[in-house]
Each structure stands twice: as structure tokens, then as C-alpha cells.
N, C-alpha and C positions, 0 to 999 in steps of 0.2 A: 587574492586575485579579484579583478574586477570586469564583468562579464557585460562593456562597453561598447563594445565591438559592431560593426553593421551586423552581421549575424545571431551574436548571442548578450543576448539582456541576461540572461539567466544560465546556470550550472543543470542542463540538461541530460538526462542519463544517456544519451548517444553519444556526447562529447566525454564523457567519464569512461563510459565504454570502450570508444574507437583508442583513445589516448593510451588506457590501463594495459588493453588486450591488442591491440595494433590491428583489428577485423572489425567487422560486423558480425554483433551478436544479437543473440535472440534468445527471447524466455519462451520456455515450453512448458505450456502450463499441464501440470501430472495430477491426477486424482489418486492418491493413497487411501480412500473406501477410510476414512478417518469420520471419527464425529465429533460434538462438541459440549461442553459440560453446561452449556446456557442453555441445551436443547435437548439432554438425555436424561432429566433433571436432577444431576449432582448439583446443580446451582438454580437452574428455571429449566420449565417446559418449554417456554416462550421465546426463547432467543433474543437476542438485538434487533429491535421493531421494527429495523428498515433493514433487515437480512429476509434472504429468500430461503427456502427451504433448504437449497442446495449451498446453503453458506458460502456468501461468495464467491462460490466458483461456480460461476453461471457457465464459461469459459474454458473450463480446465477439461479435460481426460473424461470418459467414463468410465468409472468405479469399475463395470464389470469388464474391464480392459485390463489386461497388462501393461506393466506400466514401460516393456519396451515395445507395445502394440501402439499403446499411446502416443509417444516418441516418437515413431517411425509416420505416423499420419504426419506429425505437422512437420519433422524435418525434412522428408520427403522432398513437399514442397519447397521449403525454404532454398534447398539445395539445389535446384533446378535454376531458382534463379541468382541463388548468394553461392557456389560453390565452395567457395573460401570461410565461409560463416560457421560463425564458434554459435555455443549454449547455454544458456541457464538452464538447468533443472527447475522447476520451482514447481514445490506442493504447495498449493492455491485452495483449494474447499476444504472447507470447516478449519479445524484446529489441529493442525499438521504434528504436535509433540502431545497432542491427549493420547495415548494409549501405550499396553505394556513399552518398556524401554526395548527388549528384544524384539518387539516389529517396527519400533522407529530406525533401531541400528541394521538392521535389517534391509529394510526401501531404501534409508538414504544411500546406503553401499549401493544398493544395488541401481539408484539413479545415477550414480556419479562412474559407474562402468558401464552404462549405456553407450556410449559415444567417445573416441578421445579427445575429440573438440567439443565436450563439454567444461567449461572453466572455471564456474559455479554453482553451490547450490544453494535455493533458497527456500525458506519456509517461513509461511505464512500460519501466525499464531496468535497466542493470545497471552501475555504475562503469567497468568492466573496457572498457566502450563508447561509452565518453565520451573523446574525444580532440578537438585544437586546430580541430580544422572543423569538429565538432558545436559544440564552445562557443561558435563565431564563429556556426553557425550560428542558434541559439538565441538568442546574444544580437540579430542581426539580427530574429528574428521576437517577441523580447520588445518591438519598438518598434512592434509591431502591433496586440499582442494579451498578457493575462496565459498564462505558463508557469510550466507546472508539473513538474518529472522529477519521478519517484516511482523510489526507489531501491529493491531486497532484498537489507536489507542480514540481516535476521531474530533475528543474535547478533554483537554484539563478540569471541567468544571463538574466536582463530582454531582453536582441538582441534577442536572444536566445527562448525563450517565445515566442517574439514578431512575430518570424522563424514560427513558428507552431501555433500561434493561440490561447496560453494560455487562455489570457483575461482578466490577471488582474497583478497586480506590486508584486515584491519580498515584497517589504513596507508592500501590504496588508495582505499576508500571515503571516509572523511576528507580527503585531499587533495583529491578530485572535489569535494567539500561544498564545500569551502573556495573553489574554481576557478565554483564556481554560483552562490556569493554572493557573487562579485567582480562577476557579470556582472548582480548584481540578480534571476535565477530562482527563482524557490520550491521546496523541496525536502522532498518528502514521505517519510516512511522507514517500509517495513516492517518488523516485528519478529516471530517466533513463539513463543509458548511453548511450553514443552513437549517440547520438541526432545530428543532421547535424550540420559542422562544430565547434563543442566542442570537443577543446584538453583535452586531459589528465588530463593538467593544470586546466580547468575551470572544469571538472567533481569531482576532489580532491579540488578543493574551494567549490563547494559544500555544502561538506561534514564538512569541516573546519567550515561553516560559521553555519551550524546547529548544530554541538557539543556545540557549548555556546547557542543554545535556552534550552527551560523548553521544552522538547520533550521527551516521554518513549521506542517512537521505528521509526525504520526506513523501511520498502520495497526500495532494488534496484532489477532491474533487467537492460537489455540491451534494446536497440531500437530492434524491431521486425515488420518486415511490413508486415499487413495485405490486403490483397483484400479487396474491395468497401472501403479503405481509399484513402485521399486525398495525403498521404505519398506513399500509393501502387501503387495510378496512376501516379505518378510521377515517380515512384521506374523503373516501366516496360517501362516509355519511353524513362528515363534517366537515369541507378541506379546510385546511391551514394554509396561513403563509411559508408560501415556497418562495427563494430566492430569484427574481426576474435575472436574463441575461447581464444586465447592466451592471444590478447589484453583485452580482456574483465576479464579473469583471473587476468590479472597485476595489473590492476584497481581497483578491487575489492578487491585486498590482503592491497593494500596501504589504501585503505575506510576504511577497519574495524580497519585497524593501527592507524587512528586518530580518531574514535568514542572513546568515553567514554566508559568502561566497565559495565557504569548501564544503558546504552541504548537497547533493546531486540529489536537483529535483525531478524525480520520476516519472512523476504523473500531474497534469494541471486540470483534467478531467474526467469520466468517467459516466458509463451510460449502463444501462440494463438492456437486457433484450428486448430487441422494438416490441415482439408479442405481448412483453409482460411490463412495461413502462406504461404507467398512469399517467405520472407531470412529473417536472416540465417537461415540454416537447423539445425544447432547446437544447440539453441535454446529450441530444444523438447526431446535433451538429458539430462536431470535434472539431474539425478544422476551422470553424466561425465563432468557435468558442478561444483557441488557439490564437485567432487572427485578430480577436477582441484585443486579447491580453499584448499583444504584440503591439499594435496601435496604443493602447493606455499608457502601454510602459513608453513608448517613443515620447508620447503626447506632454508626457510628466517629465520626459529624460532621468527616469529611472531605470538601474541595473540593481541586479542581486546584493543584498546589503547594506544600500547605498543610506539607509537610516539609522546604520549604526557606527557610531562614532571610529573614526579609522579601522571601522571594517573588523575589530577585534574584540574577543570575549572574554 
């Protein structure tokens, strides 16, 4: 499919959505009180240098919440003015399959009977966390309900990785992919630009290198430095090159050039909380960042794909 159209350059997750589900759906982001093995030190103290204390879910639930107290703040609202509007579950902070198997089987049951217009669930992880009782797991609760892992994986390039603290090899990430599409789950993968000393060149290998996995979607956004990270302390004694809007735009035009047109991309941006956001300021303008990529992609008359030889892998 070719995403030509006056409206759509790109395989956006509202169009995957409205299409799959016939509604407007919405992710609710849940805190499962989860931690993470980059942080509890089974692997490092330190975590991922451009992670915030609260491990990516800056966003998500509070820990000391129930997770249908949780649920109910934000469908609340949603429902006042989507009445008809379906749900993702998705466990968002830290590493959603690090801990015993009986408390992950456990909350996911118990997110996916929160609601009966919830339609999926997702969890947000780490490779390195995925082992033979999660996949058994998962595949048990894929016969319920759609699932979704969302991986960080950020860069193919293990230097790179090794720069920030990842924790674990491009290798192992792949083979997990490989282990999620055996069992039929959907696999969403972060990426970041930006990331200290990554050309162009290696950010569009990337992308290259995961068009030929069994993957349904992708999140990018750019490097963004937060306070009380170990990126941020370094940012304020020494800064680094951060991606300008422009560059960041470039990048991104040429990414969705070589995605595949059945990959749904989720995310084209992403910000921290203004409190805690060092640079760039650009960043927490979504909509001008959006409206970038929209103009580039017209400018070029590029659509999703469009630089891969008939479109097929």
C-alpha cells in the first residue's frame, strides 16, 4: 500500500487503528510498580543515560494507584467526549515483564478486565526480559485479546548502545523479534535520533536493518535531555550536539522512505516534561515538528516506502 494520498504520506497508528477496530482508540497509560535490571543492578546501577528515574513513563499511572483507579482518571475523561471510544492497556514504566511470572500474569489479566472496550494490551519492555514463561505467557493471553511488546531497542549499533548503557546486543533483540512472531504478537520498536555521536548514516541503517524484521510498528522520536539524567549531567557540564529541528526533520523524511508501507508508525515525536526538559526546546512543539515532516515529505513527494524497490522485502 502506498500512503499517497492528500491526507496520508505515512501508515499512521490512527489510521491502523480506526481501520482494525472500526472506533477511536486510546492508550492508557498503567503503572505496574515494575523496575528495571539496568537500574536494580542485575546489569547496571545506572540505567539508559537518557532515562529518567521513572523509566519512561514520565506519563503513565501512579505506582501507588490501582491500576483500575488509574484507568478510570483517564477514561473518564476520554469518555465524556469519545463515548464510543475503545482502549489500549499499556504498561509504560520501566520494564513491564522484569518480575516473578505470577505478578505479570497476574496485572495483565487483570488490565484486560478493566473495561470491555478495551481491545489491547501492551507492554512496554526490554528484550533482555523476555524469556520461555513470558512468551508462553503472552502467547496464552494473545488468545484473549490483541498484544502488543514494544521494545527499546533506539540503535542497531552496538558502540553506540554500549555509549549509553543499553545492556544488552543488537543479536539479542532480533532473536526476541524473531521468538514474538513465532507466537503471532505484535512488535512495536523504539528508535532515537540523535543519540551522541550517530551520523545520519548510522540512524538510516537503523531503519534499513529493521524493515527486513517481522515487526508491525515503529516509535522515533529524537534525543531529548532530561534533568537527574546521567545524559543531563553531562549535557550541563559539557553540552553535546543535539539534533537542530531541521536536522531532525531530514532524518525522519528519509526513515519513513525506507520503512515498508505495512509497518504503523506510531510515533514521529516525543518530549519530556517541560519541568524536567534541558534541550532542545523544539522538542515540546509537536505539532511544528509534525507539520515539518509533512511539508518535507510533500516538498520531496515522498510517501512511506517510496525508496524501496516496489515497495517489497
Amino acid at each position: 500500500m502506498e500512503f499517497q494520498t492528500k491526507q496520508h504520506r505515512f501508515y499512521n497508528l490512527d489510521q491502523y487503528l480506526k481501520t482494525k477496530y472500526k472506533s477511536k482508540v486510546f492508550k492508557v497509560a498503567l503503572n505496574g510498580n515494575f523496575n528495571c535490571p539496568n537500574r536494580d543492578g542485575t546489569i547496571s546501577h545506572l540505567g539508559c543515560f537518557f532515562c529518567s528515574e521513572k523509566g519512561s513513563g514520565d506519563f503513565a499511572g501512579r505506582k501507588e494507584d490501582a491500576l483500575a483507579v488509574q484507568f478510570e482518571k483517564v477514561s473518564t475523561k476520554i469518555h465524556e467526549k469519545w463515548p464510543n471510544a475503545k482502549y489500549i492497556a499499556y504498561f509504560q514504566a520501566n520494564t513491564n515483564t522484569y518480575g516473578p511470572i505470577a505478578k505479570l500474569e497476574q496485572l495483565f489479566n487483570e488490565a484486560i478486565a478493566l473495561h470491555p472496550d478495551i481491545v489491547c494490551l501492551s507492554i512496554a519492555t526490554r528484550p533482555d526480559c523476555i524469556n520461555s514463561e513470558v512468551l508462553l505467557l503472552l502467547k496464552k493471553l494473545r488468545e484473549k485479546i490483541d498484544i502488543w511488546v514494544e521494545l527499546g531497542l533506539q540503535t542497531i549499533h552496538d558502540n553506540t548502545a554500549l555509549s549509553f548503557n543499553r545492556g544488552y546486543p543488537t543479536a539479542l533483540f532480533q532473536n526476541i523479534v524473531m521468538q514474538l512472531h513465532q507466537i503471532q504478537v505484535d512488535v512495536i520498536v523504539h528508535i532515537i535520533n540523535g543519540l551522541p555521536n550517530e551520523s545520519k548514516n548510522d540512524m538510516l541503517e537503523t531503519v534499513f536493518y529493521l524493515r527486513n524484521l517481522p515487526i508491525q510498528g515503529i516509535k522515533i522520536h529524537s534525543l531529548f535531555v532530561q534533568k537527574n539524567t546521567i545524559f543531563g549531567n553531562q549535557y550541563q557540564k559539557n553540552p553535546f550536539p543535539l539534533l537542530t529541528l531541521q536536522q531532525y526533520v531530514d532524518i525522519v523524511c528519509e526513515q519513513i522512505a525506507l520503512l515498508p508501507s505495512h509497518i504503523v508508525i506510531h510515533r514521529l515525536s516525543g518530549d519530556a516534561p517541560q519541568r524536567d526538559l534541558i534541550a532542545p526546546e523544539w522538542t515540546t512543539k509537536k505539532l511544528v515538528v509534525m507539520n515539518e515532516i509533512d511539508k518535507r515529505m510533500r516538498l520531496l513527494q515522498y510517501f512511506q516506502g517510496c525508496k524501496i524497490k516496489n515497495d517489497q522485502i
